[in-house]
C-alpha positions as CSV (number, residue, x, y, z in Angstrom):
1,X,-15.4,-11.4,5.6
2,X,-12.7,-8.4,5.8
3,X,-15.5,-5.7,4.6
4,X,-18.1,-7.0,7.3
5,X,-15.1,-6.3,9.7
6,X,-15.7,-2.7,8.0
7,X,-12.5,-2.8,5.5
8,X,-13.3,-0.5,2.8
9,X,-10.1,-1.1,0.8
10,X,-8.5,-4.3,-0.5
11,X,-4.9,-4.6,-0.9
12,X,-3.6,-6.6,-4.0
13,X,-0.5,-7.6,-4.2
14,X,0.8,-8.1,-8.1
15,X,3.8,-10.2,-8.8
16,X,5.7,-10.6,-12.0
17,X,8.7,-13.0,-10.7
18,X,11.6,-11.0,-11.6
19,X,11.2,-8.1,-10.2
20,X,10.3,-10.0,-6.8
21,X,11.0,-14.3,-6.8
22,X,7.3,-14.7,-6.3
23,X,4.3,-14.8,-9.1
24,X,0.9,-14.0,-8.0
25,X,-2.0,-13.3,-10.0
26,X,-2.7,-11.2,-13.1
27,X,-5.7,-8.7,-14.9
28,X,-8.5,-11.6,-14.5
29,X,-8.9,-12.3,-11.0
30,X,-9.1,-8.4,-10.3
31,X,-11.4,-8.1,-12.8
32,X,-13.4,-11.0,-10.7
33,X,-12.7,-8.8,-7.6
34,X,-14.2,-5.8,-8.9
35,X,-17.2,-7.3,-9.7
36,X,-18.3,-8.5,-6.3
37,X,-17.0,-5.7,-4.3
38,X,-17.4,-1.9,-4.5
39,X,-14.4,-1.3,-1.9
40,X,-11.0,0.2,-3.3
41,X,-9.3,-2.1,-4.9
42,X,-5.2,-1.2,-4.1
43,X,-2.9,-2.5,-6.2
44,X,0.7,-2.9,-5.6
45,X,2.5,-3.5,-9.0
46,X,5.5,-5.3,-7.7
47,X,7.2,-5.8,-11.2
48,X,9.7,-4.7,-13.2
49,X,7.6,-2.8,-16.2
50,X,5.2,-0.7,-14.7
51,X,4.0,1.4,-17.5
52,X,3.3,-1.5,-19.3
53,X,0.7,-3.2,-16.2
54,X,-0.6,-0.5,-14.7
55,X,-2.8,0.8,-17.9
56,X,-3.8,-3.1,-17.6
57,X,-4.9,-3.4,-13.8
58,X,-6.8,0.1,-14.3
59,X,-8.3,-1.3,-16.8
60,X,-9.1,-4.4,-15.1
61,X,-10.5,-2.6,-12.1
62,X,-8.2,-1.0,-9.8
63,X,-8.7,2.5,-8.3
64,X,-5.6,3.1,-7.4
65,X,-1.8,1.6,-8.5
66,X,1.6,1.7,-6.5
67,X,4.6,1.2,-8.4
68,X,8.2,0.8,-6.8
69,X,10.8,3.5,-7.2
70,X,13.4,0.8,-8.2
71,X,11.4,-0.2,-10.7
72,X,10.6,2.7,-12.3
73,X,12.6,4.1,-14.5
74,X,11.0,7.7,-15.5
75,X,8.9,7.8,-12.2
76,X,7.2,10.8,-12.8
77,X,5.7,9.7,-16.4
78,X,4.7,6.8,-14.9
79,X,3.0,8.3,-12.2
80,X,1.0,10.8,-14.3
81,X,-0.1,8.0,-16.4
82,X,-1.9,6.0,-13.9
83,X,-3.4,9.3,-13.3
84,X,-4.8,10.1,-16.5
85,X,-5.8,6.9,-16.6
86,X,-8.5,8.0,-14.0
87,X,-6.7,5.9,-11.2
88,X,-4.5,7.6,-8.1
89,X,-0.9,7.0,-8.3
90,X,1.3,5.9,-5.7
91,X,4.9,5.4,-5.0
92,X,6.8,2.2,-3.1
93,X,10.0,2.0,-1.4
94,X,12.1,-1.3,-0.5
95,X,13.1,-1.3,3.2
96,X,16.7,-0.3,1.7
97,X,15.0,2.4,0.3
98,X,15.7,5.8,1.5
99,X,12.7,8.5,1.8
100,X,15.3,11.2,0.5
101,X,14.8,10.0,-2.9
102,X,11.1,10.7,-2.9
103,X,11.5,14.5,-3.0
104,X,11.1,15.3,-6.1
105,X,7.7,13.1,-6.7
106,X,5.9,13.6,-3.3
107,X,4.4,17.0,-5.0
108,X,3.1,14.2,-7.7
109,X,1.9,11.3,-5.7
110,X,-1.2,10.6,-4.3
111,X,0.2,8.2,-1.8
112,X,3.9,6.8,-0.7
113,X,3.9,3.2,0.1
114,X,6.5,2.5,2.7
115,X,7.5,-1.7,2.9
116,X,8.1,-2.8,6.0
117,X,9.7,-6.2,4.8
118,X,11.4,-6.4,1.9
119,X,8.7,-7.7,-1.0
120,X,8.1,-10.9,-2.6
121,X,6.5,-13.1,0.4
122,X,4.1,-12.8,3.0
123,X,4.3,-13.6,6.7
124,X,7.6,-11.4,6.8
125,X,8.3,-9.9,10.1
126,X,8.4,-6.2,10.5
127,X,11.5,-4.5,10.0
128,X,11.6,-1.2,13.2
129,X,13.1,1.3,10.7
130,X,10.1,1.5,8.9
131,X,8.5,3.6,11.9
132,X,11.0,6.3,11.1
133,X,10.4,6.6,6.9
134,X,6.5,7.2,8.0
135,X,7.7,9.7,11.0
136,X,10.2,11.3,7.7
137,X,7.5,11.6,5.3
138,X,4.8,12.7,7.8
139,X,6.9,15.9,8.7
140,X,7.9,16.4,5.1
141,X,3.8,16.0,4.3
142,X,3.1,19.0,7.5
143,X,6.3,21.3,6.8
144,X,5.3,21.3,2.6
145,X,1.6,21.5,3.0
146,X,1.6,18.3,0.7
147,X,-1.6,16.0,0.6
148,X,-0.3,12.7,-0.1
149,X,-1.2,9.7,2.1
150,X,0.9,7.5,3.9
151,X,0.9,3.7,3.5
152,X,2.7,1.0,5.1
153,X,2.6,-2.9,4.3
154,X,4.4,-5.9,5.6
155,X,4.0,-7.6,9.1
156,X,1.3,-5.3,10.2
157,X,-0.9,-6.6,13.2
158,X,-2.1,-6.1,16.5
159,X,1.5,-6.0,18.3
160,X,2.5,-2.6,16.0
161,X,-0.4,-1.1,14.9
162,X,-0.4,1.7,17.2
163,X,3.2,2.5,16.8
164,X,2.3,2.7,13.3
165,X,-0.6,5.1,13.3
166,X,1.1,7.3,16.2
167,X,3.9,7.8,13.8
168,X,1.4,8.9,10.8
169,X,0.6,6.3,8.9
170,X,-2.7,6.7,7.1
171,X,-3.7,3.0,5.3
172,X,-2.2,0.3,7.3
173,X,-2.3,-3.4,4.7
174,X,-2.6,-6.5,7.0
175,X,-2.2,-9.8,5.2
176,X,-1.2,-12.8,7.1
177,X,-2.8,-11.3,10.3
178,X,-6.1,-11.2,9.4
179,X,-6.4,-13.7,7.1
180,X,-4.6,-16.4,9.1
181,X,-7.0,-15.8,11.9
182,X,-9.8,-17.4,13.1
183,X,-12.3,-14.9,12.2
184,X,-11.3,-12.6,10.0
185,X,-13.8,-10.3,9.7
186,X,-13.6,-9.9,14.0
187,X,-9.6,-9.2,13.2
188,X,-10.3,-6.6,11.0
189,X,-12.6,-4.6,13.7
190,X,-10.2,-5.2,16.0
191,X,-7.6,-3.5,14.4
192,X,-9.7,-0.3,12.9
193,X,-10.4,-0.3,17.1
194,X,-6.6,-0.1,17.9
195,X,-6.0,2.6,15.2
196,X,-8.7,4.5,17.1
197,X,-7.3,4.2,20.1
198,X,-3.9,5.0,18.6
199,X,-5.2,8.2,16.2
200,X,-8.8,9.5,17.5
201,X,-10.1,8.3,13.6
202,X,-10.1,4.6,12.8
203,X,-7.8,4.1,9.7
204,X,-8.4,1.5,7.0
């Protein structure tokens, strides 16, 4: 339904429950993804050994892996091993999170992953502060001539969408909007239309 709405990337959220309360699903249902969809599959390790899944959901599938900078202990390792594992590499921080501590990786990642509710749950409402990290990291991205793209996830929909994409978000993940709708796939067009409204380009 979401890619006849024209999404091209699929968010998946991975839970371990310790590293958030919540379990979700593991290596075999994104190995059933990948094989009815040629859309990115995203996924957002939200546990605490991340150098131990992400060779496992590459494997499995996924184009690209986020992993949490609270969870990772030698961030840069891990980050250049989802990449020589063929996958892009991406970084998440809590809403507690400061951007500061990025510096020294956004050289590295491919994309920085900004929550805008703290992880473990969906349906979260979105926290404001959120809209200044993506402004932080945009003007770090212009002033250092970095090419890293800028994600945000967590209570995304058609009240804040524009906010987010006029502050310089790139990928915008919508859960419980779009799939608690009526129509899913007329949600998703909907919002690529308010991001071009907001942007000039639609954004998915």
């Amino acid at each position: 339904m979401v890619e006849r709405g024209g999404a091209t990337m699929l968010h998946v959220d991975i839970m371990d429950g310790h590293f958030v309360p919540n379990l979700t699903m593991g290596p075999p249902v994104v190995e059933s993804i990948r094989k009815v969809t040629t859309s990115v599959l995203d996924v957002h390790l939200m546990v605490t050994d991340p150098d131990t899944y992400a060779p496992v959901f590459i494997k499995a599938g996924a184009d690209q892996v986020s992993v949490h900078y609270e969870a990772a202990r030698h961030l840069d390792r891990t980050l250049r091993l989802i990449q020589g594992l063929g996958a892009k590499a991406g970084v998440v921080i809590n809403p507690g999170t400061p951007v500061s501590v990025l510096e020294d990786v956004l050289y590295l990642a491919d994309f920085v992953l900004v929550m805008s509710v703290n992880p473990g749950f969906g349906g979260q409402k979105f926290i404001p502060n959120s809209l200044n990290k993506i402004r932080q990291l945009a003007r770090i991205r212009a002033e250092k001539g970095l090419g890293f793209a800028i994600e945000i996830d967590g209570g995304v929909g058609r009240d804040n969408l524009e906010s987010i994409v006029e502050a310089g978000c790139d990928w915008m993940v919508a859960g419980s909007s779009v799939f608690h709708s009526a129509d899913p796939a007329a949600t998703v067009k909907e919002l690529q239309q308010l991001a071009e409204r907001a942007s000039g380009t639609i954004r998915v």
